[in-house]
N, CA, C and O of each residue as an XYZ file, in Angstrom:
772
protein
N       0.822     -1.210      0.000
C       0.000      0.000      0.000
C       0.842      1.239      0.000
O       2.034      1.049      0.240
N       0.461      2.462     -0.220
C       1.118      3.910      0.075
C       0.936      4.116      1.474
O      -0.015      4.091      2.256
N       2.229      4.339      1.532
C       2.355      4.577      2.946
C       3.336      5.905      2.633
O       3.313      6.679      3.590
N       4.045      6.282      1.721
C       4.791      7.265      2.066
C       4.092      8.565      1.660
O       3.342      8.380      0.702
N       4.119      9.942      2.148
C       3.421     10.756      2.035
C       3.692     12.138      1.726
O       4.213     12.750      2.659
N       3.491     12.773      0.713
C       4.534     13.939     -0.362
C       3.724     15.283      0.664
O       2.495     15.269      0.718
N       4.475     16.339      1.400
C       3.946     17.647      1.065
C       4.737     18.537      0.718
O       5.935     18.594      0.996
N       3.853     19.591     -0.171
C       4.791     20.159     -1.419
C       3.983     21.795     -0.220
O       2.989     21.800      0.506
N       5.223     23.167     -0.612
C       4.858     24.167     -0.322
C       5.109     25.569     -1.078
O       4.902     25.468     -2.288
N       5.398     26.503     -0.769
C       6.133     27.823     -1.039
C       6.658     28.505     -0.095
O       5.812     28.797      0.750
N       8.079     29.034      0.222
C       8.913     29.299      0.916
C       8.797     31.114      0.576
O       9.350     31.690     -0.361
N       7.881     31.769      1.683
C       7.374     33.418      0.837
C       7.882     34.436      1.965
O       8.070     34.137      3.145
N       8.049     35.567      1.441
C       7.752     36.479      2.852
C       7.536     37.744      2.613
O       8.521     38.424      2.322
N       6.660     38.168      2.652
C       5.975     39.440      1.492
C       5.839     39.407      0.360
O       5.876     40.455     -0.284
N       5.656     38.307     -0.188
C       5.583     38.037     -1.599
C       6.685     38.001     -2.678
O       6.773     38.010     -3.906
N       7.310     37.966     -1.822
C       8.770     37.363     -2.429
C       9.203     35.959     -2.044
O       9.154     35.507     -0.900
N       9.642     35.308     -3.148
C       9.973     33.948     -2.649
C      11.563     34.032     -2.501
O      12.368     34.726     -3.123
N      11.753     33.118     -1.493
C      12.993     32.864     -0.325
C      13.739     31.462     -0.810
O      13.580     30.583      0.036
N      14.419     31.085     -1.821
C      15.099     29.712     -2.213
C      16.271     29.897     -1.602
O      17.178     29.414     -2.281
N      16.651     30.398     -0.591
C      18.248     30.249      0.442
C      17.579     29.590      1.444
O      18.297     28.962      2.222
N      16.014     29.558      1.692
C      15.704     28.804      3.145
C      15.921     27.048      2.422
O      16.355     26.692      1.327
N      15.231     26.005      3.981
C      15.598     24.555      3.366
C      14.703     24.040      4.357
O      14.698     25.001      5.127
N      14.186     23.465      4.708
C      13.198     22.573      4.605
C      13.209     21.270      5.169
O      13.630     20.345      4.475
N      12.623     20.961      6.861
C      12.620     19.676      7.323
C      11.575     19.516      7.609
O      10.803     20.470      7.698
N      11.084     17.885      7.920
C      10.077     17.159      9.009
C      10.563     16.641     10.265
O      11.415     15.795     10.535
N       9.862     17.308     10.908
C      10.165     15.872     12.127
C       8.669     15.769     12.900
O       7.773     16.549     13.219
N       8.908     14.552     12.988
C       7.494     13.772     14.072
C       7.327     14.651     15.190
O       8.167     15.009     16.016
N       5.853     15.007     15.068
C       5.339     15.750     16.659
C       5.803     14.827     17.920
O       5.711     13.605     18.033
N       6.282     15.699     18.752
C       6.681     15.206     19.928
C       8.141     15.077     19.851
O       8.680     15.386     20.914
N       8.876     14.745     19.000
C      10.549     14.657     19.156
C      10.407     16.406     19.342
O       9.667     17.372     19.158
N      12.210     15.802     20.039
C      12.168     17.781     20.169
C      12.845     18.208     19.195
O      13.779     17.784     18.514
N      11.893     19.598     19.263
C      12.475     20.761     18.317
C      14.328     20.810     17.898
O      15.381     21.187     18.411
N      14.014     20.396     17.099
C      15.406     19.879     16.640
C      15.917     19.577     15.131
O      15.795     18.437     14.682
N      16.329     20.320     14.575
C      17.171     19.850     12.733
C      17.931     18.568     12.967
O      18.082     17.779     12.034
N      18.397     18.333     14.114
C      19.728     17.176     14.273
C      19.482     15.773     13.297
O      20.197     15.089     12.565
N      18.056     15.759     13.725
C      18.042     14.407     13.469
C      16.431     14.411     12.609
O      15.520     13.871     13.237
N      16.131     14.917     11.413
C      14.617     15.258     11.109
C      14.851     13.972     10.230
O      15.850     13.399      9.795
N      13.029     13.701     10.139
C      12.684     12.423      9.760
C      12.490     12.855      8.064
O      12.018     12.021      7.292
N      12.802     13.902      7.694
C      13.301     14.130      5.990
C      13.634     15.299      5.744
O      13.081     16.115      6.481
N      14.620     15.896      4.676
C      14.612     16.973      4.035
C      14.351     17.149      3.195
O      13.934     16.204      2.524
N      14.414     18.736      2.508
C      13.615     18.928      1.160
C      14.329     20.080      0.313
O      14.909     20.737      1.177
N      14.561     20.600     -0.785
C      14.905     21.363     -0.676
C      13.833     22.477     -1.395
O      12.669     22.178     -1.658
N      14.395     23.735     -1.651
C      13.732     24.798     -2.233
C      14.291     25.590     -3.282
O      15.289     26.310     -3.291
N      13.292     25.265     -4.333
C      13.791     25.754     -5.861
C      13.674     27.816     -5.686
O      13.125     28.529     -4.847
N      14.428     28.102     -6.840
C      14.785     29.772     -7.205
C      13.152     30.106     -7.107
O      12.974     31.293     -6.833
N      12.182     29.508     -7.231
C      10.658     30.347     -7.143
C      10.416     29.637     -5.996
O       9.388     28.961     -5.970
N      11.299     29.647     -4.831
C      10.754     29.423     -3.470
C       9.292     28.135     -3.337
O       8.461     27.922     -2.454
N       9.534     27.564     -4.582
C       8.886     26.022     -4.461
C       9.368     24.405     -3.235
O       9.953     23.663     -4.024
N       9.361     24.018     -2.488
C       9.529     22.853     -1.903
C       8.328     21.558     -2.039
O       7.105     21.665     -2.117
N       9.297     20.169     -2.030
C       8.441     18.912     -2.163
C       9.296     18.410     -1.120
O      10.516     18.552     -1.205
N       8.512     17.578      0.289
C       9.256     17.333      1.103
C       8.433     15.479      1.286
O       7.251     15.326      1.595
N       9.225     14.530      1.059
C       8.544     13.123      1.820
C       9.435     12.676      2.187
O      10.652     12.693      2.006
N       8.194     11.917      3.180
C       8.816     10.897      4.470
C       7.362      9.968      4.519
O       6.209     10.138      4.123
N       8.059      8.965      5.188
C       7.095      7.809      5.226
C       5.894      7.919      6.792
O       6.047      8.688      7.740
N       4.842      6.965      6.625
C       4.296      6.737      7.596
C       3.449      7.939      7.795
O       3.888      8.997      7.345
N       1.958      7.937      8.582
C       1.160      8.884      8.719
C       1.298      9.972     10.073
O       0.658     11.020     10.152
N       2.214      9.509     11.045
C       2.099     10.603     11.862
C       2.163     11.822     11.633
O       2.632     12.176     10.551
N       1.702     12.822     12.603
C       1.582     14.197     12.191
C       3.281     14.720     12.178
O       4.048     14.383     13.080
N       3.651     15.464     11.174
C       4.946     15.890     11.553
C       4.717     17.600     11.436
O       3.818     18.339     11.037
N       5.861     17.735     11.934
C       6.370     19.488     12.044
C       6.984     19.772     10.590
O       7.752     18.946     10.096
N       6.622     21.004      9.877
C       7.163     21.065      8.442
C       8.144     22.244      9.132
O       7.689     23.161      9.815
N       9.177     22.110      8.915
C       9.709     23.536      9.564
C      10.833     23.876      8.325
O      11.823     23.252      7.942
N      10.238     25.111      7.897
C      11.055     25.763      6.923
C      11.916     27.016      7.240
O      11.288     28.062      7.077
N      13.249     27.173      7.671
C      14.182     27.854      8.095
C      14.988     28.669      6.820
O      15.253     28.256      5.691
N      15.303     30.160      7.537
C      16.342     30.254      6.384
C      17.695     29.850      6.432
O      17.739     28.670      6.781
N      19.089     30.437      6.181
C      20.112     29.808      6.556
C      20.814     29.946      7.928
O      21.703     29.271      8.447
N      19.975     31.291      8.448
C      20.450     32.043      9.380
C      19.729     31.486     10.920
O      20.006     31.967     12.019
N      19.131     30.798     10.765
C      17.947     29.872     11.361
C      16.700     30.145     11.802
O      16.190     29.163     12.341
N      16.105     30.981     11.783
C      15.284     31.861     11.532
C      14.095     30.974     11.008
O      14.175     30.741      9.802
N      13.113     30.481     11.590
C      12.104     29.990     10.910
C      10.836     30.011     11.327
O      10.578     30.720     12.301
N       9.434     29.003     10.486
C       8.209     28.808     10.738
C       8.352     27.630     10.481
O       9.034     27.099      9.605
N       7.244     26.889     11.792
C       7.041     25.509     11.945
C       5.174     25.514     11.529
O       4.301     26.221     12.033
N       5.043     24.455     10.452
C       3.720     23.954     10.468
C       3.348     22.439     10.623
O       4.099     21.513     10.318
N       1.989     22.305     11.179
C       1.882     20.907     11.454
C       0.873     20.609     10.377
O      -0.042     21.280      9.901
N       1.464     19.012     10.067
C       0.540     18.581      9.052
C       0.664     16.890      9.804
O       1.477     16.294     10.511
N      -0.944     16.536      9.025
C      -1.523     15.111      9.841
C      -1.715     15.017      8.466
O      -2.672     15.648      8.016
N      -0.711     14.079      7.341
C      -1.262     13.721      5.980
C      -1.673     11.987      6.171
O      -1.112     11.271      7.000
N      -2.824     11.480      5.169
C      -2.861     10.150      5.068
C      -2.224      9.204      4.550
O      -1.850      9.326      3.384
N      -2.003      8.292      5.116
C      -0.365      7.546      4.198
C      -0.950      7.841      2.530
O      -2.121      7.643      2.208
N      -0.266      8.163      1.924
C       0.195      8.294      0.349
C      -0.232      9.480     -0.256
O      -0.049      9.901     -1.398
N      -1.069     10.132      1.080
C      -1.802     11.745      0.441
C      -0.324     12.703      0.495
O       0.735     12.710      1.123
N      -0.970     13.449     -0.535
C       0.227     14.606     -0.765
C      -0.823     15.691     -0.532
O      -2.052     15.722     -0.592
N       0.117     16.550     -0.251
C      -0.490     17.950      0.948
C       0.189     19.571      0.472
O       1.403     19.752      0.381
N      -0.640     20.441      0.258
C       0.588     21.592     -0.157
C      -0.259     22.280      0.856
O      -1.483     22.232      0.976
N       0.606     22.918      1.552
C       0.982     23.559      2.842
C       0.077     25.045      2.249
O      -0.969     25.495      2.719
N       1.032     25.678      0.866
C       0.696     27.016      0.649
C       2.074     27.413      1.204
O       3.106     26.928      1.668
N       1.448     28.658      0.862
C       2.728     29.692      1.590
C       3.138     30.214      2.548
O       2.605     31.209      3.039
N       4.368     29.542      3.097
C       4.708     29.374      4.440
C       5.753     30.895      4.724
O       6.953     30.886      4.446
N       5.311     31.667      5.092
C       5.808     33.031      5.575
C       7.233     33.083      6.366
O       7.128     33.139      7.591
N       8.351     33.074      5.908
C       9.495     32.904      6.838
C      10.220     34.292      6.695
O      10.686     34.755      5.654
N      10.224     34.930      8.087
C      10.613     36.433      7.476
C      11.996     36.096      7.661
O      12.718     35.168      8.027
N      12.052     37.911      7.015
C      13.791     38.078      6.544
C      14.310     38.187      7.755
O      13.670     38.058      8.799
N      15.545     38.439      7.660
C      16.458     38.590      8.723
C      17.019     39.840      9.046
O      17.510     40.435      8.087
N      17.073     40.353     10.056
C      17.589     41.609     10.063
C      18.511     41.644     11.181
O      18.020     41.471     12.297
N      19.642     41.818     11.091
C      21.113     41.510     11.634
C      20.897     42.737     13.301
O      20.315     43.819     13.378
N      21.311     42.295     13.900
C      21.936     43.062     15.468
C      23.089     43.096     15.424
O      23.665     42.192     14.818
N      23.746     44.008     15.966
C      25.102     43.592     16.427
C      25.786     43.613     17.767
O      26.796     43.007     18.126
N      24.909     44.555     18.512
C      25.439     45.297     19.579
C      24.090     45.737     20.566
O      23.264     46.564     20.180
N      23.991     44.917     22.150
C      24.875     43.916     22.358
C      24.921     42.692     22.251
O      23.898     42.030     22.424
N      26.385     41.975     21.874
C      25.839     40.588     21.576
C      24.852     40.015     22.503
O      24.438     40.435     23.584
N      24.533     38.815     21.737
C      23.852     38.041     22.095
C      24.075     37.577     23.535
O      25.262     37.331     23.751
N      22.725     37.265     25.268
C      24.173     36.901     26.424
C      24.681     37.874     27.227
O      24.687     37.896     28.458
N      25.270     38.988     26.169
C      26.071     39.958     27.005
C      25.101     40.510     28.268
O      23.890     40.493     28.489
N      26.496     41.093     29.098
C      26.364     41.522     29.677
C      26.956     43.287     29.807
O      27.970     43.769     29.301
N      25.917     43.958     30.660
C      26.027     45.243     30.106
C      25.917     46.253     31.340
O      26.014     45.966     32.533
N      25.652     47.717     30.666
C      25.840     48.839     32.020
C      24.478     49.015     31.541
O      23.992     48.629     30.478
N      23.934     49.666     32.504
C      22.397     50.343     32.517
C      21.863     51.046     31.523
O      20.641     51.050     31.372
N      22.814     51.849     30.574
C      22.538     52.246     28.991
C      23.703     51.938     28.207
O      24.702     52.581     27.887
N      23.319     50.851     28.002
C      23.782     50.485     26.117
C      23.358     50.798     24.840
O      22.206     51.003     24.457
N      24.369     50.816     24.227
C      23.902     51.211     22.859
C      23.572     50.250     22.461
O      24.220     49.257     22.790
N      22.245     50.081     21.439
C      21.785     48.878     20.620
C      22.180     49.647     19.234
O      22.220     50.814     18.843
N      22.474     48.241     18.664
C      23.083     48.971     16.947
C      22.965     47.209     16.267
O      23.106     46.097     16.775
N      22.670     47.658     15.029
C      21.698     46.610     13.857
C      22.412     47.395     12.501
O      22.996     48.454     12.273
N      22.002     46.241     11.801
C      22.490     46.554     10.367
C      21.395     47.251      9.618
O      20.243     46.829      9.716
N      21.683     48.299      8.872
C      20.699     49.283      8.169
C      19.902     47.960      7.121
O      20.715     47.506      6.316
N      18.382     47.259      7.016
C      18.267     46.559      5.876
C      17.666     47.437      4.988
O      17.307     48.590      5.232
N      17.543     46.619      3.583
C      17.526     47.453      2.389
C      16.131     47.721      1.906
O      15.509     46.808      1.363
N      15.505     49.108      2.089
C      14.080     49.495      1.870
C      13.411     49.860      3.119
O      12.240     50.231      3.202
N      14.341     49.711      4.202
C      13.633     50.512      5.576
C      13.768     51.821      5.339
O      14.581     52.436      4.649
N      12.870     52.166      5.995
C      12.323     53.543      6.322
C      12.437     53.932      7.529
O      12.868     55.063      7.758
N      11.950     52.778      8.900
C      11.732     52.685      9.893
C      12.120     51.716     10.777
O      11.794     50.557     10.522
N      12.790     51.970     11.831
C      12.929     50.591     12.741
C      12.200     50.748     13.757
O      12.353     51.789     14.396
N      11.394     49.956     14.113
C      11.072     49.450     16.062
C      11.884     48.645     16.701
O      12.206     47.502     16.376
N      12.173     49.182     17.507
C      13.016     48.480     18.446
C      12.158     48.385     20.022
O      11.628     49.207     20.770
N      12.403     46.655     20.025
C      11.197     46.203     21.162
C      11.578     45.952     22.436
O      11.727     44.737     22.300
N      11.888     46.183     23.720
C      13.075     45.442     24.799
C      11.339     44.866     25.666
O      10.277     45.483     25.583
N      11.554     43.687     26.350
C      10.723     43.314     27.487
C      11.625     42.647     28.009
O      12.500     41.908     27.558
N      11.165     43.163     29.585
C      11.507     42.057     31.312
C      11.585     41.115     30.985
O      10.521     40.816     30.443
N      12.579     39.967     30.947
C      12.522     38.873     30.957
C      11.930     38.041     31.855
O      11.434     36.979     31.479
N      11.911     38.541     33.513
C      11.232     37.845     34.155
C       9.678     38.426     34.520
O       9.125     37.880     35.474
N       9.024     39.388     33.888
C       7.702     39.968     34.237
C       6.937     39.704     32.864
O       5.713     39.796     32.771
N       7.859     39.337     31.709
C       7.231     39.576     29.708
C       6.503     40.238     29.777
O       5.346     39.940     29.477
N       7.026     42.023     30.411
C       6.342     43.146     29.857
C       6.800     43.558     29.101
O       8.001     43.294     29.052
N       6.187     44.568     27.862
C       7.014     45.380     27.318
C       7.771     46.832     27.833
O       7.165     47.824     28.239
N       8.989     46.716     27.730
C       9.323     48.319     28.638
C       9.392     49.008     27.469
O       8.534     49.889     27.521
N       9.956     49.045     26.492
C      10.164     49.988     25.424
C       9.517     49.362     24.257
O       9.469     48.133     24.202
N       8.898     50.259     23.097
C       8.666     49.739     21.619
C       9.029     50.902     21.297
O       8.190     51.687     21.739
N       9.739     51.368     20.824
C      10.295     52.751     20.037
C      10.725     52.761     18.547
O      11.668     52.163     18.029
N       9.664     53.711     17.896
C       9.736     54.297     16.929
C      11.207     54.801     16.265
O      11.037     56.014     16.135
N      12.515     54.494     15.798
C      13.652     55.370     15.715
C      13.513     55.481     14.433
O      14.626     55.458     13.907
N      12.785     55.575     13.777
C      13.211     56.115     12.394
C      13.865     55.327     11.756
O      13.643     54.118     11.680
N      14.926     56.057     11.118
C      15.588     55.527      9.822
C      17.650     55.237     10.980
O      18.811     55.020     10.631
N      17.114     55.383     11.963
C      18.411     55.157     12.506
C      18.587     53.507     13.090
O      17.631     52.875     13.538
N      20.057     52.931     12.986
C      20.301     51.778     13.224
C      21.011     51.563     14.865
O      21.567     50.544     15.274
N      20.807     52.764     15.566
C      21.072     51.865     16.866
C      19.668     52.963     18.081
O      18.825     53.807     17.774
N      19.995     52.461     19.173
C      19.128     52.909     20.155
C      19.765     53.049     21.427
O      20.521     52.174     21.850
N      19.539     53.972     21.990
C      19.779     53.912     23.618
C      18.574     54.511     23.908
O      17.722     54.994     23.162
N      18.650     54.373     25.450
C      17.180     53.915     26.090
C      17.334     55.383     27.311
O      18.134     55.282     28.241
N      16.629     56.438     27.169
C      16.736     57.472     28.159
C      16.513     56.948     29.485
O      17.188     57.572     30.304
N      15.843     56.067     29.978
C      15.895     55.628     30.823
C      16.644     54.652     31.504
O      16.509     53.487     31.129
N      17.584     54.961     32.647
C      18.410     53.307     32.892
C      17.438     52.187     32.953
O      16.218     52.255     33.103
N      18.335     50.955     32.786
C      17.845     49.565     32.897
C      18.198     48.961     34.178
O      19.351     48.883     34.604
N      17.181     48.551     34.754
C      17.474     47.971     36.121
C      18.627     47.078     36.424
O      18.719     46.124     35.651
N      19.571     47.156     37.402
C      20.970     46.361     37.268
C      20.697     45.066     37.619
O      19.537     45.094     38.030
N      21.066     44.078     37.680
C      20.794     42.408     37.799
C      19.819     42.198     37.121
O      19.303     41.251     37.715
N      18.851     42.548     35.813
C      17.820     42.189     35.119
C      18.553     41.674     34.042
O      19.622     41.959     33.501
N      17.624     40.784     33.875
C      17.248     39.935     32.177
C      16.442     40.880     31.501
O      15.571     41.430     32.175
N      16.572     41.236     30.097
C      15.933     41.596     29.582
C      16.265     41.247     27.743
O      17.398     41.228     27.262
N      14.841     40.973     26.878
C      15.784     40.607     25.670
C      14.637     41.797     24.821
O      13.508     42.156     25.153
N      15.649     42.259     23.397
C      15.265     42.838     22.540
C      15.280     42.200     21.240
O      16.008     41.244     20.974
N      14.513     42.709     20.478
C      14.822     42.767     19.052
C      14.503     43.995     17.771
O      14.579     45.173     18.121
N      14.264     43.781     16.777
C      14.132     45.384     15.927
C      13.603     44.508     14.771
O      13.940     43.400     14.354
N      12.459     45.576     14.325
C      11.583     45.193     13.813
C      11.937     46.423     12.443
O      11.936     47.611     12.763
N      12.224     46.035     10.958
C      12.029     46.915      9.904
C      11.248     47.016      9.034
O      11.039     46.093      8.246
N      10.574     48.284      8.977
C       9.832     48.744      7.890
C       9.836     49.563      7.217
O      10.616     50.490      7.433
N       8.713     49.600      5.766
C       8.612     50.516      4.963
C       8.052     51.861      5.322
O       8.581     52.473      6.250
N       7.044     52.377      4.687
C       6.179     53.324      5.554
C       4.907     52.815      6.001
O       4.241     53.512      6.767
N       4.316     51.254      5.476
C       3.341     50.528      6.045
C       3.652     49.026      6.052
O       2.704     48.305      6.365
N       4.763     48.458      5.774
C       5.010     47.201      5.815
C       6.215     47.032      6.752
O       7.139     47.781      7.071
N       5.813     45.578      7.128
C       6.878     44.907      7.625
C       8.105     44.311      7.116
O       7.780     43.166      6.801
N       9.260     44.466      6.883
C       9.948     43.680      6.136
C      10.951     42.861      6.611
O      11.541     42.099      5.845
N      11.096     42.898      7.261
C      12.182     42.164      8.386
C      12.257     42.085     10.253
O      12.035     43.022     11.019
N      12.506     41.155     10.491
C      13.061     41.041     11.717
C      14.427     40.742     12.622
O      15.308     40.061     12.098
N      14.595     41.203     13.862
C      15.891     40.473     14.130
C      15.691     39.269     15.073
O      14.740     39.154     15.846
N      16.467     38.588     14.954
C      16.255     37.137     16.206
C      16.182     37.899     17.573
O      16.525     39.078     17.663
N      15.748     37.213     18.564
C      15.776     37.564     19.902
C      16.910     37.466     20.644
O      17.227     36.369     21.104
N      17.909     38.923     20.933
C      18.567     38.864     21.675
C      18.210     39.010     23.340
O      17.255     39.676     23.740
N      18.945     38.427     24.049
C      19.074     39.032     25.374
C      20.511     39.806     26.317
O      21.526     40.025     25.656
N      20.513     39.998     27.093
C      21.138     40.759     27.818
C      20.869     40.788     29.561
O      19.759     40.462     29.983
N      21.989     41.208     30.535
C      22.005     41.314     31.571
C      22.611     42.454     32.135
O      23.831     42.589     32.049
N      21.684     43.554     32.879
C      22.273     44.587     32.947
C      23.365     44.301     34.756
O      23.027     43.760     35.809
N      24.304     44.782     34.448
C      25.089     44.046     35.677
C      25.605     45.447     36.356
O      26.646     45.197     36.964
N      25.320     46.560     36.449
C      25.844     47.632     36.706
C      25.481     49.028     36.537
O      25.422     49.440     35.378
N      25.239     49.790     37.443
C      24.189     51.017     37.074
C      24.723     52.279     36.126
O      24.131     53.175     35.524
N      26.396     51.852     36.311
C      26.756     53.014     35.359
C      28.265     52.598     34.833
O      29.032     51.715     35.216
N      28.371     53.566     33.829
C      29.661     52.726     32.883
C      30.980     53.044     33.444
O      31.184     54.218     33.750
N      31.989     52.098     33.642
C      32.990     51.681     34.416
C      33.819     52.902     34.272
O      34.099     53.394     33.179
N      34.291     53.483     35.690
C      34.782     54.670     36.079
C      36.271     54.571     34.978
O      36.698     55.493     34.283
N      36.762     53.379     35.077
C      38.203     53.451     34.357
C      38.378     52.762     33.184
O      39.277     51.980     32.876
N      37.058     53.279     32.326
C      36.947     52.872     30.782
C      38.602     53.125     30.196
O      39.331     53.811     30.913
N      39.064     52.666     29.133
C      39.868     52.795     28.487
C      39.562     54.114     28.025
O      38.433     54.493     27.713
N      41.122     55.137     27.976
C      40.969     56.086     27.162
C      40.434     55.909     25.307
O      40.760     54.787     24.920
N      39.923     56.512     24.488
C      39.378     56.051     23.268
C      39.027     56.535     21.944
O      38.545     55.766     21.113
């Protein structure tokens, strides 16, 4: 009998198709994990994918770009049914640099990101790590870093990211950094600079 089971998709993200992302399954319930996926697939220049693997359990379609950055969908296909997903939305990437990822920091840091191409606008988002409020969403314009007029509480977790747009679209995101503010003000015997 058919037992093995085809789903085919589109790899999009504003209507642009994305053929640098790639394309796994893995069985619901293993963990979230590329290490070991129960198939790959890849993705043609018009952001087309055909992904099979055998057997009917439900699996996770998770389409990543290279940067790892992805969307997970679940599909429950019938052994030998083939399934198209549609268009699976994996946004762009929009680079951070500063502070890394982890770091640890003084009560105002500079946040700084790579300018992407067709912004207009960045948001830049910080929330409490241990309350997941938002403390800041700020509007900066067309500028690529941020400091925060207000200090950041010292021994806090807190993670950010930056959000780019046009003058009404979204076009990118950055991964979720975090940070630890370890100190209320910047070290009396900075390096001269």
């Amino acid at each position: 009998g058919a037992t093995g089971t085809t789903v085919t998709g589109r790899a999009m993200w504003n209507d642009q198709a994305l053929p640098s992302a790639s394309v796994i399954a893995v069985p619901e319930g293993s963990s979230h994990t590329t290490s070991n996926p129960a198939a790959t697939g890849s993705i043609d220049a018009d952001g087309y994918f055909t992904i099979a693997f055998s057997g009917s359990v439900t699996h996770m379609m998770e389409v990543s770009r290279i940067d790892g950055m992805g969307v997970g969908i679940f599909v429950e296909p019938n052994p030998g049914e083939m399934v198209d997903i549609g268009n699976v939305n994996v946004p762009k990437q929009l680079t951070v640099l500063t502070p890394e990822n982890n770091a640890s920091t003084t009560s105002t840091p500079t946040f700084t990101w790579e300018a992407f191409p067709g912004a207009v606008k960045y948001v830049f988002t910080i929330v409490d790590n241990s309350t997941d409020k938002v403390v800041s969403s700020t509007d900066v314009g067309g500028a690529t870093e941020y400091v925060s007029e207000i200090p950041f509480t010292a021994n806090t977790h807190y993670r950010w990211k930056v959000h780019a747009w046009t003058e009404s679209t979204e076009i990118a995101f950055s991964d979720r950094y975090t940070f630890k503010v370890i100190s209320s003000a910047p070290e009396s015997t900075a390096a001269p600079g």
